[in-house]
Backbone as a printed PyTorch tensor [residue, N CA C, xyz], in Angstrom:
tensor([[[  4.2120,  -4.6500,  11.1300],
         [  4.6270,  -3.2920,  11.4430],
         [  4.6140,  -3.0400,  12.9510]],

        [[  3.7940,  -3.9720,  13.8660],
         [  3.8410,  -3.8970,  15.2960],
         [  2.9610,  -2.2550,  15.3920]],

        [[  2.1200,  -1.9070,  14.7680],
         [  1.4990,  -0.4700,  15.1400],
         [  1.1480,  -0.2650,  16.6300]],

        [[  1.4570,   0.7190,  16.7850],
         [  1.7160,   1.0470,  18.4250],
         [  0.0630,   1.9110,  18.5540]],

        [[ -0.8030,   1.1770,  19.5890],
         [ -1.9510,   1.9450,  19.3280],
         [ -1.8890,   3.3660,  20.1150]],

        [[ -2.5170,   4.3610,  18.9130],
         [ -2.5480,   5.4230,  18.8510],
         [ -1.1710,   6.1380,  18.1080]],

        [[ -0.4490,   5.1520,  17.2980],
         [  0.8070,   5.6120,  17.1110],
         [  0.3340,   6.5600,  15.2610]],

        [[  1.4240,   6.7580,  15.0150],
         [  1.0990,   7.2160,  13.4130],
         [  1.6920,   6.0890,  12.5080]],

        [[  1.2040,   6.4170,  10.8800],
         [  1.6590,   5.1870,  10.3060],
         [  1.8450,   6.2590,   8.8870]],

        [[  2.6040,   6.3030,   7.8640],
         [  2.1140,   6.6300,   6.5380],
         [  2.7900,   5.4120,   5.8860]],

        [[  2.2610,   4.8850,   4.5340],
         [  2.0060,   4.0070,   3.8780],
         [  2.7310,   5.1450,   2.6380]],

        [[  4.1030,   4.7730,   1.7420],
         [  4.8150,   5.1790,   0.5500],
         [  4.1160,   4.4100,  -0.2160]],

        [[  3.1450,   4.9940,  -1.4120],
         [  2.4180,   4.2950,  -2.4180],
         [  1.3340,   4.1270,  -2.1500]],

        [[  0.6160,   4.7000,  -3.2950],
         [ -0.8100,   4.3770,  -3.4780],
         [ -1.6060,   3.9180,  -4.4390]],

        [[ -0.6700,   2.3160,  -4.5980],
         [ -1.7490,   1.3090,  -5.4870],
         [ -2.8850,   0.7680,  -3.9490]],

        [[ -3.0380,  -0.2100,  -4.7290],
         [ -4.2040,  -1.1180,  -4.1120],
         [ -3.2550,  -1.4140,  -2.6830]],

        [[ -2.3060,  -2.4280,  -2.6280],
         [ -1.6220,  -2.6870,  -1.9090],
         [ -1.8080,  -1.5890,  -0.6270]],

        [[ -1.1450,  -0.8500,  -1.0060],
         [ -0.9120,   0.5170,   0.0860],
         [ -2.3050,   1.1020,   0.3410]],

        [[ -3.2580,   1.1260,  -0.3240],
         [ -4.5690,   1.5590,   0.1530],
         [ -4.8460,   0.5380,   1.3110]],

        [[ -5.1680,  -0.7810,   0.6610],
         [ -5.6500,  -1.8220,   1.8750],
         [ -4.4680,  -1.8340,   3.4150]],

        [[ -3.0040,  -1.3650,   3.3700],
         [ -2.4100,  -1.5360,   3.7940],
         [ -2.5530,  -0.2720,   5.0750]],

        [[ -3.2540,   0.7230,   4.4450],
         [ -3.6100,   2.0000,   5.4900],
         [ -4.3000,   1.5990,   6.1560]],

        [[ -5.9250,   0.8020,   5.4920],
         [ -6.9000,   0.4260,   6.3180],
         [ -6.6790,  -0.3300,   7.4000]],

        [[ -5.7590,  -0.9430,   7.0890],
         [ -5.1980,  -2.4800,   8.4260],
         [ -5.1900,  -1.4110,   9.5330]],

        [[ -3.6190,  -0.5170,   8.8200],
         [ -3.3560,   0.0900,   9.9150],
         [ -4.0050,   0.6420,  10.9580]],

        [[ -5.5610,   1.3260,  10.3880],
         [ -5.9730,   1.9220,  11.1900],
         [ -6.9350,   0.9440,  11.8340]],

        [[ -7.3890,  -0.0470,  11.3420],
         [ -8.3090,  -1.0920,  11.9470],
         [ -6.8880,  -1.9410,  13.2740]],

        [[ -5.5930,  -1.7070,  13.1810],
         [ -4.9500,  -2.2890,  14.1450],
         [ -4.7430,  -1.2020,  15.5410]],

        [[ -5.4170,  -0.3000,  14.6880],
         [ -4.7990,   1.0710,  16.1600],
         [ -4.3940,   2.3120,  15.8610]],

        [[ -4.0500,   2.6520,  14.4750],
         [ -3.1950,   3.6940,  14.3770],
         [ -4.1020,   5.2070,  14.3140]],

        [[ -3.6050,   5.9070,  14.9440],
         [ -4.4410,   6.9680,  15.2400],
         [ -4.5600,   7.9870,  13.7910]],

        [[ -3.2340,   8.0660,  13.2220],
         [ -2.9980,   8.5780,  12.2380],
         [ -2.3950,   7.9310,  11.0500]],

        [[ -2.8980,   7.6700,  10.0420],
         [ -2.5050,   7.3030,   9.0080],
         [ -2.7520,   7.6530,   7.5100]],

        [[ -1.9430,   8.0900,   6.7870],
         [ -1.6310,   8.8430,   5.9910],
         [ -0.5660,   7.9010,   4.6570]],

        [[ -0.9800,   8.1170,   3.2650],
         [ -0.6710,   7.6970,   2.1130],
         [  0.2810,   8.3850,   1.5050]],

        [[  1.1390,   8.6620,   1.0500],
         [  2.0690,   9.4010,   0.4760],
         [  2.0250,   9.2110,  -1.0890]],

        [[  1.5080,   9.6000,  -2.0560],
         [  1.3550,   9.4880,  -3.8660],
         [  2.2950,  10.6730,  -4.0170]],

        [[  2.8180,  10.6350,  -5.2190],
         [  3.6410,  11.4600,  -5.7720],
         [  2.3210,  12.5310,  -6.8390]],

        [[  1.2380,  12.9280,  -6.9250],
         [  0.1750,  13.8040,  -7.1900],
         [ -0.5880,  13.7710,  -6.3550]],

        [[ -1.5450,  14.4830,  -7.1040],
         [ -2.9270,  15.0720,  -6.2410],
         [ -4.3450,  13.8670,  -7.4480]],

        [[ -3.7990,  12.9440,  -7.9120],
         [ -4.7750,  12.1740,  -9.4190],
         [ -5.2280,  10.9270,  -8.0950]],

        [[ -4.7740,  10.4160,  -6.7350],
         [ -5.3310,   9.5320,  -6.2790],
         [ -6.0850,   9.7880,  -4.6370]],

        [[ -5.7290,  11.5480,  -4.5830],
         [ -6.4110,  12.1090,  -3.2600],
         [ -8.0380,  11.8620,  -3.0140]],

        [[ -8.9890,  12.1240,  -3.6570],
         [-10.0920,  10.8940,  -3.7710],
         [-10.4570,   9.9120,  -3.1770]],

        [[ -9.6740,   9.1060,  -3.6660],
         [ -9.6190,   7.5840,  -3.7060],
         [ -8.4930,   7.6570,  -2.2820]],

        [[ -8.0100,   7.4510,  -1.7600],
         [ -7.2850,   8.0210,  -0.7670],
         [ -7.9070,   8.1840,   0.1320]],

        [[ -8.9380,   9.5940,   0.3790],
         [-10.1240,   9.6590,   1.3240],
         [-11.2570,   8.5520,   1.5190]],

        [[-11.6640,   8.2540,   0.3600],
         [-12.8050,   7.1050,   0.2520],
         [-12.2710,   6.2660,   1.4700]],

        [[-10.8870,   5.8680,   1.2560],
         [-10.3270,   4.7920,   2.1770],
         [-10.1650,   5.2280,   3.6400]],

        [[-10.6650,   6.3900,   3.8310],
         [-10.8750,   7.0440,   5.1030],
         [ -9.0460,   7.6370,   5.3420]],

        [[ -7.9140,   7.9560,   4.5270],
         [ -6.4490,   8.1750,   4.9630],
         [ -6.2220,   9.0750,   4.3550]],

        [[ -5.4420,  10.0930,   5.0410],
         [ -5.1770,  11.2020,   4.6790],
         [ -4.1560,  11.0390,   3.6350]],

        [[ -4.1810,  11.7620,   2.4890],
         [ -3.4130,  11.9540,   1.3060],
         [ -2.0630,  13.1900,   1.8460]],

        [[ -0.8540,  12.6590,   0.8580],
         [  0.0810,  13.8410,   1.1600],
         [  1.1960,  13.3900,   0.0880]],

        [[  1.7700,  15.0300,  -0.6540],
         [  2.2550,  14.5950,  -1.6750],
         [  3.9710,  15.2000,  -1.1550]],

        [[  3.6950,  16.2660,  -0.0960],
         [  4.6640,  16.6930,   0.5300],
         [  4.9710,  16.4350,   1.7770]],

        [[  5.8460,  15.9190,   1.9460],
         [  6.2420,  15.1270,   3.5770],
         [  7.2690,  15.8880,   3.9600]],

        [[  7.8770,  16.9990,   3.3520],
         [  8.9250,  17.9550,   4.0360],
         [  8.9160,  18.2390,   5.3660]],

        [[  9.8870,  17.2580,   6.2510],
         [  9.9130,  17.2630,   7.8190],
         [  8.7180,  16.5170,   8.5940]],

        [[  8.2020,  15.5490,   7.6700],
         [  6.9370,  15.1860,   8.3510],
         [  7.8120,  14.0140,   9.3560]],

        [[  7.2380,  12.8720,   9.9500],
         [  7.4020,  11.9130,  10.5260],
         [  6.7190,  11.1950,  11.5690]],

        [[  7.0810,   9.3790,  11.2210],
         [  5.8190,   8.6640,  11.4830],
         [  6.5840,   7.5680,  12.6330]],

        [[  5.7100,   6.8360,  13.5570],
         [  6.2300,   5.8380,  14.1410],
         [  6.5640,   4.5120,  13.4290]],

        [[  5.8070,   4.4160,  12.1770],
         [  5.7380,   3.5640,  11.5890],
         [  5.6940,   3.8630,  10.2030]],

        [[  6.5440,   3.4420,   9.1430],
         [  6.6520,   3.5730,   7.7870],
         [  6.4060,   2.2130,   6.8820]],

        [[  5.6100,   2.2840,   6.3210],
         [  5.6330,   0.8290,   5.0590],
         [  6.0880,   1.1810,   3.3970]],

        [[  6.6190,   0.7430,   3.2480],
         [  6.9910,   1.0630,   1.7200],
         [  6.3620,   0.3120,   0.9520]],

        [[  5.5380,   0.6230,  -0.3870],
         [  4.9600,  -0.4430,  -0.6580],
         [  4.8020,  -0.1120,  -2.4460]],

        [[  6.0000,   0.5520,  -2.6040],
         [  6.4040,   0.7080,  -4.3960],
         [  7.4310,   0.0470,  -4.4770]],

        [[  8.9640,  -0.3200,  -3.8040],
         [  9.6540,  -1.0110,  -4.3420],
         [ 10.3980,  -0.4340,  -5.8600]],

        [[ 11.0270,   0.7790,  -5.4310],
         [ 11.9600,   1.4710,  -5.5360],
         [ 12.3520,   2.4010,  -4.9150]],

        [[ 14.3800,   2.3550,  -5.2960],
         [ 14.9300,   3.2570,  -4.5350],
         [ 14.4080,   4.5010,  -3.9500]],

        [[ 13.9140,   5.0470,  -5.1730],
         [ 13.3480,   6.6760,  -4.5510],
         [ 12.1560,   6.5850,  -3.4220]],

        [[ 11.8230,   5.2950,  -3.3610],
         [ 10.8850,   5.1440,  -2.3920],
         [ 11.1260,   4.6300,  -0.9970]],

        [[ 12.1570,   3.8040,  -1.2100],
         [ 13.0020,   3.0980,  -0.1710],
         [ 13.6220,   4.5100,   0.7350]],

        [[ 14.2320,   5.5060,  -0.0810],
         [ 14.6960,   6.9420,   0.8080],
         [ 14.0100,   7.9150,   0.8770]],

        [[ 12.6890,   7.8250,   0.1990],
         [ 11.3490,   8.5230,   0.8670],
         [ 11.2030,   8.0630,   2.3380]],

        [[ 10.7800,   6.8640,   2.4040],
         [ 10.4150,   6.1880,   3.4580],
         [ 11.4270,   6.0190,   4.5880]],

        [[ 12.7570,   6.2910,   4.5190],
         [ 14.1060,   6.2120,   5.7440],
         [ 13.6780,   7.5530,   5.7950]],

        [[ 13.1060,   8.7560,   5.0150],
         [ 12.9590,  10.3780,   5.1820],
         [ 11.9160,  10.3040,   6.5290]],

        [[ 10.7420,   9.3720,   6.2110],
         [  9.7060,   9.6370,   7.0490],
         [  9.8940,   8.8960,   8.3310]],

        [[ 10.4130,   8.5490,   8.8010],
         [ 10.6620,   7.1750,   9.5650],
         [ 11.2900,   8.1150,  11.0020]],

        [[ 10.3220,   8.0480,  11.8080],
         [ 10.9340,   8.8960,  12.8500],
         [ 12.3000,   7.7960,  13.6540]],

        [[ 13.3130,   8.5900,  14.3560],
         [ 14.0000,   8.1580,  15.0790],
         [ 13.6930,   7.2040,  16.1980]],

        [[ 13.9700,   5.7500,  16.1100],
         [ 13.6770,   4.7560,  16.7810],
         [ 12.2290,   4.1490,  16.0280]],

        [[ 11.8970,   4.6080,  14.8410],
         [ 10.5960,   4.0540,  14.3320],
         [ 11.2150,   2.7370,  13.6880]],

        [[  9.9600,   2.2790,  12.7120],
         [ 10.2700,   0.6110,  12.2980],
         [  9.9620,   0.8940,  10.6910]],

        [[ 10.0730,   0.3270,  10.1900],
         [  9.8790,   0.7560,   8.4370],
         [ 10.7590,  -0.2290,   7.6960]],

        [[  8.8660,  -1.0480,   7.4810],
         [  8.3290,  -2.4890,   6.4840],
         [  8.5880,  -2.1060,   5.3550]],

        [[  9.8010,  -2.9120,   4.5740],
         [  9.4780,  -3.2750,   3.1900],
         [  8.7180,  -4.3400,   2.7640]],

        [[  7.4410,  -3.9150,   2.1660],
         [  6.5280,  -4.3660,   1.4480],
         [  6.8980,  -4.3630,  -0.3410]],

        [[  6.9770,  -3.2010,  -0.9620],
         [  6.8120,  -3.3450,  -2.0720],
         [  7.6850,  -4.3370,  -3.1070]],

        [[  6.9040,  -4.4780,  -4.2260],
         [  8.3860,  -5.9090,  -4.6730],
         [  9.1050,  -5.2610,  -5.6650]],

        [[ 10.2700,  -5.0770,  -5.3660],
         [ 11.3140,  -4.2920,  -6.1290],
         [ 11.2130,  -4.5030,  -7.4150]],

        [[ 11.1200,  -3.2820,  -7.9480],
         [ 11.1050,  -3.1540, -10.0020],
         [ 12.0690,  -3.3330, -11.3040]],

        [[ 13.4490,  -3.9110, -10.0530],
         [ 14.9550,  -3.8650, -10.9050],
         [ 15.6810,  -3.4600,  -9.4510]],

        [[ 16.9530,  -3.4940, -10.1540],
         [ 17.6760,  -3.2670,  -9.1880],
         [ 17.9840,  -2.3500,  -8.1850]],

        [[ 18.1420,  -2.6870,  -6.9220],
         [ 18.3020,  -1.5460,  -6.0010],
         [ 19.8570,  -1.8360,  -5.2680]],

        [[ 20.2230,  -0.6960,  -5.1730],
         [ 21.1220,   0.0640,  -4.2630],
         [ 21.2930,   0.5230,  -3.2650]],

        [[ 21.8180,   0.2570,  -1.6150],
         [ 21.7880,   0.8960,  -0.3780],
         [ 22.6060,   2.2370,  -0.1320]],

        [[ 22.2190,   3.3810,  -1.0290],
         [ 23.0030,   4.2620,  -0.7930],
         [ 23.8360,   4.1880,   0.3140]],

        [[ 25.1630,   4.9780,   0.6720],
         [ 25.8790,   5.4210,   1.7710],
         [ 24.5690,   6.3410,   3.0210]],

        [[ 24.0990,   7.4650,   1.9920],
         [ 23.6540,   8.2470,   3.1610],
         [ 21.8470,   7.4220,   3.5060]],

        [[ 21.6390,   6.5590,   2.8140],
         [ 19.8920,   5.5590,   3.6290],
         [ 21.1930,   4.7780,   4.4720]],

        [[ 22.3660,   4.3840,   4.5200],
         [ 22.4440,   3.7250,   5.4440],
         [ 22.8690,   4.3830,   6.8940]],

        [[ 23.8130,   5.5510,   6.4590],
         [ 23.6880,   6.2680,   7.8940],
         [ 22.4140,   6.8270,   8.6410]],

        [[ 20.7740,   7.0260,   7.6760],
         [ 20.0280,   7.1410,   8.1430],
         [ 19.1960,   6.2370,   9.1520]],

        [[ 19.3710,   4.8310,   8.6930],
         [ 19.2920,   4.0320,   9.3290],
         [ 19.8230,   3.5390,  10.6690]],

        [[ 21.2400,   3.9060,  10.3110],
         [ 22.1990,   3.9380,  11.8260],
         [ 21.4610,   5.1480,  12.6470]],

        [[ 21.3680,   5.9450,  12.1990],
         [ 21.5340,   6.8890,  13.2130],
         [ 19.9990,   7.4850,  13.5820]],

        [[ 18.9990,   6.6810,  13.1890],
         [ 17.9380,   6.9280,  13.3690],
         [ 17.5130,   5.7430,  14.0920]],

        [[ 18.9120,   4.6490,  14.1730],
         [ 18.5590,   3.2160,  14.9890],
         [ 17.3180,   3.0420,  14.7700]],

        [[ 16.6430,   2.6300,  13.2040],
         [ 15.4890,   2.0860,  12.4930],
         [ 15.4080,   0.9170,  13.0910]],

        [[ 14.4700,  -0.2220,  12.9580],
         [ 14.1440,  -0.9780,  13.1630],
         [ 13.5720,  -1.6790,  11.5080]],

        [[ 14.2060,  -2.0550,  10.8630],
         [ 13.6510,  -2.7880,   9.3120],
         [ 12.9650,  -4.1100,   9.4020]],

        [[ 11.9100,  -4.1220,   9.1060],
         [ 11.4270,  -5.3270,   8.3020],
         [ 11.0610,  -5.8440,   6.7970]],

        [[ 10.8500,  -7.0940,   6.6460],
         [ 10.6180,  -7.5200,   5.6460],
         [  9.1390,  -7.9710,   5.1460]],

        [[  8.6040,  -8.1390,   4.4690],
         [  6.7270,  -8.9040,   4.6820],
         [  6.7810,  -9.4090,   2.9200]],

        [[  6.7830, -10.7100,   2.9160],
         [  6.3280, -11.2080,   1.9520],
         [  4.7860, -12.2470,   1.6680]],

        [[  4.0050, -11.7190,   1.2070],
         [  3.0330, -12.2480,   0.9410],
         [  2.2020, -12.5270,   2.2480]],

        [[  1.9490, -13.5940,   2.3430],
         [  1.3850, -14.3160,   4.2500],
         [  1.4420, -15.4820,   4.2420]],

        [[  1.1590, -16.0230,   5.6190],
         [  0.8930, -17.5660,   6.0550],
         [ -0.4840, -18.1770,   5.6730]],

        [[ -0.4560, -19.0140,   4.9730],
         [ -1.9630, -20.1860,   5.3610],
         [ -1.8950, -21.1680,   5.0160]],

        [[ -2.9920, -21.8200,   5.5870],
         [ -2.5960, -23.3950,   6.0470],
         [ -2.7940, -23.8250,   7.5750]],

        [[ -3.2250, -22.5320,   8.5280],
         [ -3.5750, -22.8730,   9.7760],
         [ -4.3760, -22.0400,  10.0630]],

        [[ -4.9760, -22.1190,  11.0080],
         [ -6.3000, -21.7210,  12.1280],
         [ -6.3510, -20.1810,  11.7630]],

        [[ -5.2430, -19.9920,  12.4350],
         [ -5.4980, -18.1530,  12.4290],
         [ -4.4330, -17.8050,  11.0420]],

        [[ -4.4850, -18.1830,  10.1010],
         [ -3.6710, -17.6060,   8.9470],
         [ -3.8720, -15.9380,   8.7680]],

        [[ -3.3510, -15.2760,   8.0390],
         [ -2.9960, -14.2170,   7.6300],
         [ -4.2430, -14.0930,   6.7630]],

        [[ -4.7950, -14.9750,   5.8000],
         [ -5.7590, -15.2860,   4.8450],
         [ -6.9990, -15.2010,   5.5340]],

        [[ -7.0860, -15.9520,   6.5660],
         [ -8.6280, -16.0920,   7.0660],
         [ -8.8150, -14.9100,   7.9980]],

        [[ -7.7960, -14.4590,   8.5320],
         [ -7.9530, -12.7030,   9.4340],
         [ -8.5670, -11.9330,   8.0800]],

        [[ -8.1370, -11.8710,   7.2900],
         [ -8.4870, -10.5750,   6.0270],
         [ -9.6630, -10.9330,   5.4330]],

        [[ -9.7400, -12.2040,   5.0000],
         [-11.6160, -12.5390,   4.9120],
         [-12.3390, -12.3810,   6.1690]],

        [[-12.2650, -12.4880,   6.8230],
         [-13.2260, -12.0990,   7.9640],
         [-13.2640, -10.2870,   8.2610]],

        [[-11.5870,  -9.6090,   8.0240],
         [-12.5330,  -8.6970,   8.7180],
         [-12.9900,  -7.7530,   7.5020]],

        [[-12.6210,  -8.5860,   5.7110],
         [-13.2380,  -7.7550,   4.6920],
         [-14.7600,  -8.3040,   4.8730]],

        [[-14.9250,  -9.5930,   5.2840],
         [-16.4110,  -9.6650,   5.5960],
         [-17.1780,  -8.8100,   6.3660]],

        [[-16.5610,  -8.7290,   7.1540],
         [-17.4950,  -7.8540,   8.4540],
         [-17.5630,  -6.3770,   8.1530]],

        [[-16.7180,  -6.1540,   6.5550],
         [-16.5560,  -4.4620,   6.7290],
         [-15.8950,  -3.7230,   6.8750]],

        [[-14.8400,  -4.6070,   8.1770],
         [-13.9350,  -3.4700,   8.8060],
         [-12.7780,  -2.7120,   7.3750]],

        [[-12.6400,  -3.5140,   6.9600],
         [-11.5530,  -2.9460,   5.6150],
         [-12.5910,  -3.0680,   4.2020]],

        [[-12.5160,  -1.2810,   3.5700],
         [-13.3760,  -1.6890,   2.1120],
         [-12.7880,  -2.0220,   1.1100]],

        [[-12.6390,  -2.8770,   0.4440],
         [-11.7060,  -4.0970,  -0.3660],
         [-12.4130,  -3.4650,  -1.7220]],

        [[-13.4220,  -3.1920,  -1.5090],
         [-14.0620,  -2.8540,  -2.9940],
         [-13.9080,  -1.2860,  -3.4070]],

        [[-13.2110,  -0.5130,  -2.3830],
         [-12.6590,   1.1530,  -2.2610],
         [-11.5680,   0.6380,  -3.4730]],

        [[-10.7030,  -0.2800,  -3.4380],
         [-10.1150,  -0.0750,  -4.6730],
         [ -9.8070,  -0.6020,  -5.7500]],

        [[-11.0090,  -1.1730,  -5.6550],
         [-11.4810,  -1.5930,  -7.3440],
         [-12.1440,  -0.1510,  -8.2030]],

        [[-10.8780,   0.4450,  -9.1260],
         [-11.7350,   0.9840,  -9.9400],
         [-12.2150,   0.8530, -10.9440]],

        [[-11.8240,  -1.0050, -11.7150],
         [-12.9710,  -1.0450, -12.8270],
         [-12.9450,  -2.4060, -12.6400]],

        [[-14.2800,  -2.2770, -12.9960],
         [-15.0290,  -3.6990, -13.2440],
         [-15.1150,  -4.3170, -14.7200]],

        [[-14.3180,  -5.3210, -15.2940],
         [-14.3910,  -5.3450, -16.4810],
         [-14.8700,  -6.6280, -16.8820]],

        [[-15.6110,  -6.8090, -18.0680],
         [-16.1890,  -8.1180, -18.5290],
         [-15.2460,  -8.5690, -19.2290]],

        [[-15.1950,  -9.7170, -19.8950],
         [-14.3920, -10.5030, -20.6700],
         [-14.1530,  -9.6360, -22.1620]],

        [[-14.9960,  -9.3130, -22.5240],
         [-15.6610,  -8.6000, -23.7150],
         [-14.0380,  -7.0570, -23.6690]],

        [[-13.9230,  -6.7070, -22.7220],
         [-13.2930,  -5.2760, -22.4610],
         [-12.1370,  -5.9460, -22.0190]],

        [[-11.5330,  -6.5820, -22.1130],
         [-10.2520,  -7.2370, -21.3940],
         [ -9.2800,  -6.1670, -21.8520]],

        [[ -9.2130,  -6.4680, -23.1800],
         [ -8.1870,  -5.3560, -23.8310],
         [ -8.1750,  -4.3210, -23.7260]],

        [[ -9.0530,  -3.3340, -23.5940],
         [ -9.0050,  -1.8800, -23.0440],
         [ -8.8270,  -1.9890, -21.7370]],

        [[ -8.8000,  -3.1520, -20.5630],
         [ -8.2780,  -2.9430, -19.8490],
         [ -6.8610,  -3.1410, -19.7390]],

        [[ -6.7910,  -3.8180, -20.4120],
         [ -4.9800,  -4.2030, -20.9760],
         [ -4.2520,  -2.5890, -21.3410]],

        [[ -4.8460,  -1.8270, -22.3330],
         [ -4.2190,  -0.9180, -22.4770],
         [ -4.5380,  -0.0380, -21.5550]],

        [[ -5.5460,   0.2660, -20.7500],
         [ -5.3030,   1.6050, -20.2790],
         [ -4.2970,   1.0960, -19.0220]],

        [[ -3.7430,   0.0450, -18.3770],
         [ -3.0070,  -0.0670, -17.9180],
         [ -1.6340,   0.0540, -18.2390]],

        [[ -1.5380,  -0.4820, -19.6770],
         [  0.1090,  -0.3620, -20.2310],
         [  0.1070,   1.2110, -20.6770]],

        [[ -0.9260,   1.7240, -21.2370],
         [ -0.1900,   3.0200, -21.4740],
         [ -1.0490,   4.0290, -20.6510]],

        [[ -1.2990,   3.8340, -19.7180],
         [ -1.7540,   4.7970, -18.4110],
         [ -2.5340,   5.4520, -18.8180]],

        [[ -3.4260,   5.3220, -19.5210],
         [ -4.9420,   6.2090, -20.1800],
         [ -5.4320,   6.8630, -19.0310]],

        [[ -5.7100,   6.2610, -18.4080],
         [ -6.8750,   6.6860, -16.9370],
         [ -6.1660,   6.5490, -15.4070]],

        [[ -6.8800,   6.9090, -14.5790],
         [ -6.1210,   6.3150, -13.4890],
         [ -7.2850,   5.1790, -12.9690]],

        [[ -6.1600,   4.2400, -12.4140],
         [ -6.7040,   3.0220, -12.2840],
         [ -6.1630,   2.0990, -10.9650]],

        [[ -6.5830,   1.5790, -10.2550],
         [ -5.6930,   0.4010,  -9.0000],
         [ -5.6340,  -0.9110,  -9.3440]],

        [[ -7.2240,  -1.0620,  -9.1000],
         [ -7.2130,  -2.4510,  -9.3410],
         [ -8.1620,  -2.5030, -10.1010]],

        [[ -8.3930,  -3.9550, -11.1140],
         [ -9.5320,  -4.0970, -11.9280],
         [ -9.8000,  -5.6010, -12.2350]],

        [[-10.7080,  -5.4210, -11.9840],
         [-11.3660,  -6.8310, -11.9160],
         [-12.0310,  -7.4860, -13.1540]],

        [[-11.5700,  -8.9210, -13.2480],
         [-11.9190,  -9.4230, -14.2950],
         [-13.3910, -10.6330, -14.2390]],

        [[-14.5800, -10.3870, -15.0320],
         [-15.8660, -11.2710, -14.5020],
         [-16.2370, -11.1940, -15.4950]],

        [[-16.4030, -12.8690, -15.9010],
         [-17.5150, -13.2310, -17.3020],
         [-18.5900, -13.7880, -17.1740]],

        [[-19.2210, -13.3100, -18.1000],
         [-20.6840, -13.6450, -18.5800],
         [-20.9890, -14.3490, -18.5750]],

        [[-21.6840, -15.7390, -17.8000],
         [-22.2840, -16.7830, -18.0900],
         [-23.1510, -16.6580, -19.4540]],

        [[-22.0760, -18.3340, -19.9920],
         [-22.9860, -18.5030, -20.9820],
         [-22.5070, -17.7860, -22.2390]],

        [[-21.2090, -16.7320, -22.6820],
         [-21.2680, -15.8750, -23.7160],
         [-19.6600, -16.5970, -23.4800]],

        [[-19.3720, -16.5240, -25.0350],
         [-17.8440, -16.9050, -25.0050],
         [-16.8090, -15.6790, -24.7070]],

        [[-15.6440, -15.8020, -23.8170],
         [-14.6870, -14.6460, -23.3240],
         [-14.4020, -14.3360, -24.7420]],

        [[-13.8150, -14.6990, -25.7840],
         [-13.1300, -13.6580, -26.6300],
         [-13.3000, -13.9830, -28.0150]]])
């Protein structure tokens, strides 16, 4: 995203992804950074991560935009927020097919965006992408465990299965850990 220190950043989406993706931001510089969810069910969890929540961006705008749902309506959320001459990362991995509307592309022209792409990371060398994020989830600087909201044993797999497929609860990430010694299922 090249965050410009002291610049602003908001992050479209608030799974896990986009949570950890605020924290960078602000551990790289960003003075302001802010989550965009479509409710008020992940404002909470949102703060925990130290980033301001916002469900209304009417006229807002950022130096820096990440998209990180990977759909259209999010793709022209994010050309909405994207100040003139800003940069705005696609992150999220598209859910089906997308479309470059006519008017995201004159926004783009005429806001002379700057687009990127970010898939996954590098490793396999010294300073990888991998060993920066273990170190600075070691040290703290980013809380990795802000969005874990369930911890599940082998035993509960399936209720974690469903409350994900049919959205029982709200949920990010959930972690799977068995029992020494007890059979998973």
């Amino acid at each position: 995203a090249e965050i410009p220190n002291g610049g602003s950043v908001c992050i479209v989406g608030t799974g896990a992804i986009g949570l950890l993706a605020g924290q960078w931001a602000k551990l790289k510089g960003a003075e302001r950074v802010a989550v965009k969810g479509r409710s008020e069910a992940k404002r909470n969890l949102a703060g925990s991560c130290g980033l301001e929540y916002l469900t209304n961006t009417t006229g807002e705008q950022f130096d820096r935009v990440i998209e990180a749902v990977g759909t259209e309506n999010a793709l022209s959320e994010s050309l909405a927020l994207s100040k003139p001459g800003g940069r705005l990362v696609l992150m999220g991995n598209p859910n089906g097919s997308m479309t470059l509307a006519q008017d995201a592309y004159w926004r783009i022209l005429r806001k002379q965006l700057t687009l990127a792409g970010t898939w996954n990371s590098s490793f396999g060398t010294e300073d990888s992408d991998w060993r920066e994020a273990i170190r600075v989830a070691s040290e703290g600087q980013i809380g990795i465990e802000k969005v874990v909201s369930h911890r599940i044993n082998q035993f509960e797999l399936k209720k974690a299965l469903d409350i994900m497929r049919n959205q029982q609860e709200l949920y990010t990430r959930m972690v799977l850990y068995f029992e020494a010694g007890k059979e998973p299922f």
